[in-house]
C-alpha positions as CSV (number, residue, x, y, z in Angstrom):
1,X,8.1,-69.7,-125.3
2,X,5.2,-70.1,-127.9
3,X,2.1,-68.4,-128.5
4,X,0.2,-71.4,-127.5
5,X,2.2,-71.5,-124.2
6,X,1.9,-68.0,-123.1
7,X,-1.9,-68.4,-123.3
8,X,-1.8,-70.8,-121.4
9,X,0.1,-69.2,-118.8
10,X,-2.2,-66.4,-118.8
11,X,-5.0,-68.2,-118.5
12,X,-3.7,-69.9,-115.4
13,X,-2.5,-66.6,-114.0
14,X,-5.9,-65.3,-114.3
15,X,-7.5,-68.3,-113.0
16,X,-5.5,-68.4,-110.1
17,X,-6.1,-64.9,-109.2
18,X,-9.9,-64.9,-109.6
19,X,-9.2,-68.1,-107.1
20,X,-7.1,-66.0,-105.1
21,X,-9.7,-63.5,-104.7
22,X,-12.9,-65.6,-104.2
23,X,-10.7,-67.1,-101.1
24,X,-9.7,-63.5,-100.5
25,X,-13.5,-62.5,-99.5
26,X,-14.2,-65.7,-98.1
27,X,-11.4,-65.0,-95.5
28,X,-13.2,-61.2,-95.3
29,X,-16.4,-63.0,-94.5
30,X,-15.5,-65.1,-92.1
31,X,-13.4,-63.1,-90.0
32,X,-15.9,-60.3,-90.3
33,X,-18.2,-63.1,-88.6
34,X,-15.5,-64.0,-86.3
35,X,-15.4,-60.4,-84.7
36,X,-19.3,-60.3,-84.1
37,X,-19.3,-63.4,-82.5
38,X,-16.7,-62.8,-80.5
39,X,-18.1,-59.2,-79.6
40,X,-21.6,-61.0,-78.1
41,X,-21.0,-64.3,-76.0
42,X,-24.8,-65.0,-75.6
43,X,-25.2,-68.2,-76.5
44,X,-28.2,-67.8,-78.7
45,X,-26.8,-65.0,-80.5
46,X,-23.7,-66.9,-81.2
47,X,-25.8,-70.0,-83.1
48,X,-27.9,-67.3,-85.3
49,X,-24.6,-65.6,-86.4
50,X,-23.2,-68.6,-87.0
51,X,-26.3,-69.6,-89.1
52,X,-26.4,-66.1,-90.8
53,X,-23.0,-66.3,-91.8
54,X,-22.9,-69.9,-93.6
């Protein structure tokens, strides 16, 4: 493997885990949101966190 190659397989690698862990706290987010709508089945309530969270 070249110099050029491994690079550009590191470069990759880190892309792919800064993707990884964006998606990572995405997932956090939304299941965090998940659970407090979940915990309050008001209606109203439900919309705002809904709102809050996007």
């Amino acid at each position: 493997m070249s110099l050029s190659q491994v690079d550009t397989a590191t470069t990759e690698a880190e892309a792919l885990r800064k993707e990884n862990e964006a998606l990572k706290n995405r997932l956090s987010r939304l299941s965090e949101a998940n659970i407090r709508i979940s915990e309050n089945l008001d209606t109203e309530a439900i919309f705002q966190e809904v709102v809050n969270s996007a």
